[in-house]
C-alpha positions in Angstrom: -28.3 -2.8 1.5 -27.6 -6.4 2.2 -24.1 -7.6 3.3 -22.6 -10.4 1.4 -22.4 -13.9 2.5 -18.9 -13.9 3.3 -16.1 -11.5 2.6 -12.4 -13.0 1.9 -9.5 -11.0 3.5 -6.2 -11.2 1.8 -3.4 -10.4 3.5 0.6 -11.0 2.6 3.1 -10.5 5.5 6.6 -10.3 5.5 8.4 -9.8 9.2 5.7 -7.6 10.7 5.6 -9.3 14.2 3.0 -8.6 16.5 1.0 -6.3 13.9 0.1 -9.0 11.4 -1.3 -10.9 15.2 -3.5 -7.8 15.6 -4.7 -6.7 12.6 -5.8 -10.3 12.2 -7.7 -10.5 15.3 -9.1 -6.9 14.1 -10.5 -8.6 11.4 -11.9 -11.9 12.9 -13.9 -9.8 15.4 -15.9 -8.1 11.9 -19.6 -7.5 12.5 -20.2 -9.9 9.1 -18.9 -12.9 8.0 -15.1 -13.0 6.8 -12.5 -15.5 6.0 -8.8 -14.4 6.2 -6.0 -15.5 4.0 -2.5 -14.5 5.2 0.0 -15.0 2.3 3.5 -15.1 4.7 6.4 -14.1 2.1 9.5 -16.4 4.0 9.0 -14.4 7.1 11.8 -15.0 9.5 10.7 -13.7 12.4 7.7 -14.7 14.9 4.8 -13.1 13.4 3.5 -16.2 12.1 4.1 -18.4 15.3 2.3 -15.1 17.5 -0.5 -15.4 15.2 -1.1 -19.2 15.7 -0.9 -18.5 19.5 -3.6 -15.6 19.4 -6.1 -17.6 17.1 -6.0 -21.7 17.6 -7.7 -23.8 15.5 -9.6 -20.9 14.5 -11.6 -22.1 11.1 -11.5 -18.5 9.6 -8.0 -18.5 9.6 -6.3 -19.7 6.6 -2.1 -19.9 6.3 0.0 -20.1 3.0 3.5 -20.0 3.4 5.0 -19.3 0.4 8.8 -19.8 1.7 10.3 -17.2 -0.1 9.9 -13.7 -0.9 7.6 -13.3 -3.8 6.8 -9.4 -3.2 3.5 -7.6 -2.7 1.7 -8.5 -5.8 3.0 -11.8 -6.7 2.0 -13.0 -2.9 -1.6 -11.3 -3.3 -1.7 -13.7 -6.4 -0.5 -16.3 -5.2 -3.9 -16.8 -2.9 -6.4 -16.1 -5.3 -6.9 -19.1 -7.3 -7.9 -20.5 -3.7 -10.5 -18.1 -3.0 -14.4 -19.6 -3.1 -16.6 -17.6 -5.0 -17.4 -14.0 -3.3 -18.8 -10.7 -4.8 -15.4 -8.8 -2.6 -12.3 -9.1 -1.9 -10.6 -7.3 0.4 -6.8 -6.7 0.2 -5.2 -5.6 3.2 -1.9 -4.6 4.9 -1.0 -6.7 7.4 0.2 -3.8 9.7 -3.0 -2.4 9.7 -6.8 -2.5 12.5 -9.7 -2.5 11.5 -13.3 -1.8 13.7 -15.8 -4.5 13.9 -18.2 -2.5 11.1 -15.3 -0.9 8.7 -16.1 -4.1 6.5 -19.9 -4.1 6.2 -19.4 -0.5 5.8 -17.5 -0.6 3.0 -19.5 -3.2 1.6 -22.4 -1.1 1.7 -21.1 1.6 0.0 -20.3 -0.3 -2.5 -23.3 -1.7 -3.4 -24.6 1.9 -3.0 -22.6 2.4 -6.0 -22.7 -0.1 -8.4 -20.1 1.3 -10.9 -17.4 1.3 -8.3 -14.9 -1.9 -8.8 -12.6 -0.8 -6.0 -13.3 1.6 -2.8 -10.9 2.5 0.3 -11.3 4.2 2.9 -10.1 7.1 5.8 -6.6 5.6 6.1 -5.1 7.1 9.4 -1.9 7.0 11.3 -2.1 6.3 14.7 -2.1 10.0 16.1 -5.8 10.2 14.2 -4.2 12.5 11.1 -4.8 11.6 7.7 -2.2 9.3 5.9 -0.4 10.8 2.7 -1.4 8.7 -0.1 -4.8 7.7 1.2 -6.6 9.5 -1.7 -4.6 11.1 -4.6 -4.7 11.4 -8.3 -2.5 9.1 -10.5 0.8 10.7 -10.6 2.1 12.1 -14.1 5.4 12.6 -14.9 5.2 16.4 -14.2 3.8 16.1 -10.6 6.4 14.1 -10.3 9.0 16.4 -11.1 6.6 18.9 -9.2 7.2 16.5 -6.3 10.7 15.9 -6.2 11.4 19.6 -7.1 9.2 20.4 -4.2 7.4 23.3 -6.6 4.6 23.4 -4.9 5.7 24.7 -1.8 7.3 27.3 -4.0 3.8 28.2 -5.9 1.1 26.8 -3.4 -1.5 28.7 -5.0 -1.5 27.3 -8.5 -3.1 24.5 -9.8 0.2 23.4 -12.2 2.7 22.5 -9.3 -0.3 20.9 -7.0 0.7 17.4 -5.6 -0.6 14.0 -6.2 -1.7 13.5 -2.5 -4.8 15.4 -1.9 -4.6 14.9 2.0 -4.3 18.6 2.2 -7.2 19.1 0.4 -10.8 19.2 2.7 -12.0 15.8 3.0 -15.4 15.2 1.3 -18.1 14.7 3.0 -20.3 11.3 1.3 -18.3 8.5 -0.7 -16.4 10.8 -4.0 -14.7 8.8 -6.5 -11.1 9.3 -6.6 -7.8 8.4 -9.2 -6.2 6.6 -6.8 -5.8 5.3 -3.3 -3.6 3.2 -0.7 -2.6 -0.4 -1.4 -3.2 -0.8 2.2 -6.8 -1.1 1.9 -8.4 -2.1 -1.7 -12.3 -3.5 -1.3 -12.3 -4.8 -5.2 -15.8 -6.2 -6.7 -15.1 -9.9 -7.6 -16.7 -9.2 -11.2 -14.1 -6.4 -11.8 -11.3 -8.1 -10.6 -12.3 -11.2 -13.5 -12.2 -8.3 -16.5 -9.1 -5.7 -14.9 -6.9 -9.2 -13.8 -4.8 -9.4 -11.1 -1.6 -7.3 -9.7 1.0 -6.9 -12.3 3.8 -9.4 -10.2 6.6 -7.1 -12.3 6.5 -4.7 -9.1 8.0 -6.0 -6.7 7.0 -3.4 -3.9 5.1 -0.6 -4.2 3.6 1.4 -7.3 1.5 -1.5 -8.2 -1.5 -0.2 -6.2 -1.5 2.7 -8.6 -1.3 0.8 -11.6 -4.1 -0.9 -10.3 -6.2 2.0 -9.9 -4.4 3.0 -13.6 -6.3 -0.5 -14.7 -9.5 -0.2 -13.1 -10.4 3.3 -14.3 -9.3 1.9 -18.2 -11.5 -0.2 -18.0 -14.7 1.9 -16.7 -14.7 1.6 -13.2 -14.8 4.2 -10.6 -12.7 4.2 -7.0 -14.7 4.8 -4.4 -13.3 6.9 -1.5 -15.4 6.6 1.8 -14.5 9.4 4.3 -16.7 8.2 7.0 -15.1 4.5 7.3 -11.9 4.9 9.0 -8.8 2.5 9.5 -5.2 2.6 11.8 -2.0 1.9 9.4 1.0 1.6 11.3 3.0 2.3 8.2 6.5 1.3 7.3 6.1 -1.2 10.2 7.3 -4.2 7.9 9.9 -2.2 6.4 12.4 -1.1 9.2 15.1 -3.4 8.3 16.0 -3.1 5.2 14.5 0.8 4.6 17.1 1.3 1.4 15.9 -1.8 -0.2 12.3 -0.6 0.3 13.4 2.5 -1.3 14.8 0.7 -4.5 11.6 -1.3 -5.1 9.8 1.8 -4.6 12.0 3.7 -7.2 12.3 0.7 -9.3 8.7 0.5 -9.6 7.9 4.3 -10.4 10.1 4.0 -13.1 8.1 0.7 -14.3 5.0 3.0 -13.8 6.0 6.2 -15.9 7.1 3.7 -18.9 4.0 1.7 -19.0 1.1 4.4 -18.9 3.2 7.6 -20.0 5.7 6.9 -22.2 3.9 6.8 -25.6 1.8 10.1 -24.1 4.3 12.4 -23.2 7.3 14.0 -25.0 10.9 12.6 -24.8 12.6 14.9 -22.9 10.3 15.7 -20.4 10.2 11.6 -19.7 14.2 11.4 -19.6 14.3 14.4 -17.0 11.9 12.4 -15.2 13.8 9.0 -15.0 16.8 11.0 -14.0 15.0 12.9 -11.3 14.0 9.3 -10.3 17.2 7.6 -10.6 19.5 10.9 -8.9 16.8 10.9 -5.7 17.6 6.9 -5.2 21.6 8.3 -5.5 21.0 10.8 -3.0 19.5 8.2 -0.9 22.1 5.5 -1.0 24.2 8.0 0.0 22.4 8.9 3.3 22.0 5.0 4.1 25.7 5.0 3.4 26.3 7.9 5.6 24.6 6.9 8.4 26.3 3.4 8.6 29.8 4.6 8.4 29.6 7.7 10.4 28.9 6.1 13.4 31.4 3.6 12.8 34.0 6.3 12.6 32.8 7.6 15.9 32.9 4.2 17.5 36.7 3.8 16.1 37.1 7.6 17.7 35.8 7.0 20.9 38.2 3.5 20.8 41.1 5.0 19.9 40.9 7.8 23.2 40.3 5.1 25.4 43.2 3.6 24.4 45.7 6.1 24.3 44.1 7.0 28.4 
């Protein structure tokens, strides 16, 4: 199967230092023709100034600084009314590397399967094991209960309390379509992108890569999973700072989730216990980000306080 004329890379960074440099540079050194977009959400550290430095004047390389920031979807959108014409798209995390043929890979796959309007592929951390939420099914609101119940470690041999994530399921061994996949790594057909449209913007971090996959299958298409194409995702490296924050967009946006597909398809109560499964995990959380700051401080004041009475 041919390869495409050229293959746009979209990729939005916020603070992720040297790994939006390298993951760049991954993808300039492609074995086919790309062009990447980085979509730079106010970044305040030197990620951006690193990435200038490691690829001057470099013609592939295209820059929007968007000086504030606008979240994962909204800065995916924000670069696509720039985009020339090309039959893919490929959205990628910046903290991620790539191999010189994971792209014209990819590409051939899909073409090996027309019906497919998005495709992803073995998403790894970097000790080589497979990354939870790589492949999964769309999440319901009674795997997620089942998930933050932990049932299925309680019943691991019954198909009711089985988890979303399938990465302890065998990995196929061709292309399978899946439900859903990893926002780190969407190849989406230019064609389907037109009739699905683009990332809802009212997530502002995570969850919208399953809504995505929600969209695409509603309309007809298939996800494509590719076990044999592999990728490095240094996950959570943009994230470090602020990790509660991360956690309330994350929260925020399964709760966005659950009310737009589920909410006229599953009975009342079963969607209240699920919002406040959702909202008492995020409690439990603060209070372990909140833990963690003062207790320390406590043992500084300790430790000050015996020095001075020595």
């Amino acid at each position: 199967m041919s390869i495409p004329s050229c293959i746009h890379i979209v990729i939005v960074n916020y603070n992720a230092g040297s790994r939006l440099r390298d993951c760049v540079v991954s993808a300039l050194q492609s074995d086919c023709e790309v062009r990447v977009w980085v979509s730079d959400n106010g970044s305040d550290d030197d990620s951006l100034a690193l990435l200038r430095q490691a690829a001057p004047n470099e013609a592939r390389l295209n820059i929007v600084e968007n000086h504030a920031n606008l979240g994962f979807a909204k800065g995916n959108n924000r670069i696509l009314p720039l985009l020339p014409e090309s039959e893919f798209i490929l959205f990628l995390n910046p903290d991620c590397l790539l191999r010189p043929d994971t792209i014209s890979r990819m590409c051939s796959a899909m073409n090996e399967h027309p019906q497919a309007g998005m495709a992803s592929c073995l998403i790894v951390n970097p000790d080589g094991s497979e990354q939870r939420g790589c492949r999964r099914t769309l999440p319901t609101p009674w795997q997620s209960l089942v998930q933050v119940l932990q049932l299925q470690r309680l019943f691991p041999a019954s198909s009711l309390f089985r988890s979303f994530n399938l990465t302890d399921t065998p990995l196929p061994d061709k292309p399978t379509p899946v439900e859903a996949t990893s926002g780190a790594f969407m190849l989406v057909r230019s064609s389907a992108l037109e009739r699905v449209g683009p990332l809802d913007e009212g997530y502002f971090l995570h969850c919208e890569d399953i809504d995505w996959c929600a969209r695409f299958a509603s309309q007809g298409y298939q996800l494509l999973f590719v076990p044999d194409v592999r990728i490095t995702h240094y996950q959570g490296s943009c994230s470090k700072r602020h990790p509660f924050r991360v956690e309330w967009h994350k929260h925020r946006g399964m709760l966005r989730f659950y009310r737009k597909f589920y909410a006229q398809r599953y009975p009342l109560p079963l969607m209240w216990a699920v919002y406040s499964m959702v909202i008492l995990r995020l409690t439990m959380l603060a209070c372990l980000f909140l833990g963690r700051r003062i207790v320390p401080g406590m043992r500084r004041d300790q430790r000050e306080d015996v020095s001075s009475a020595s």
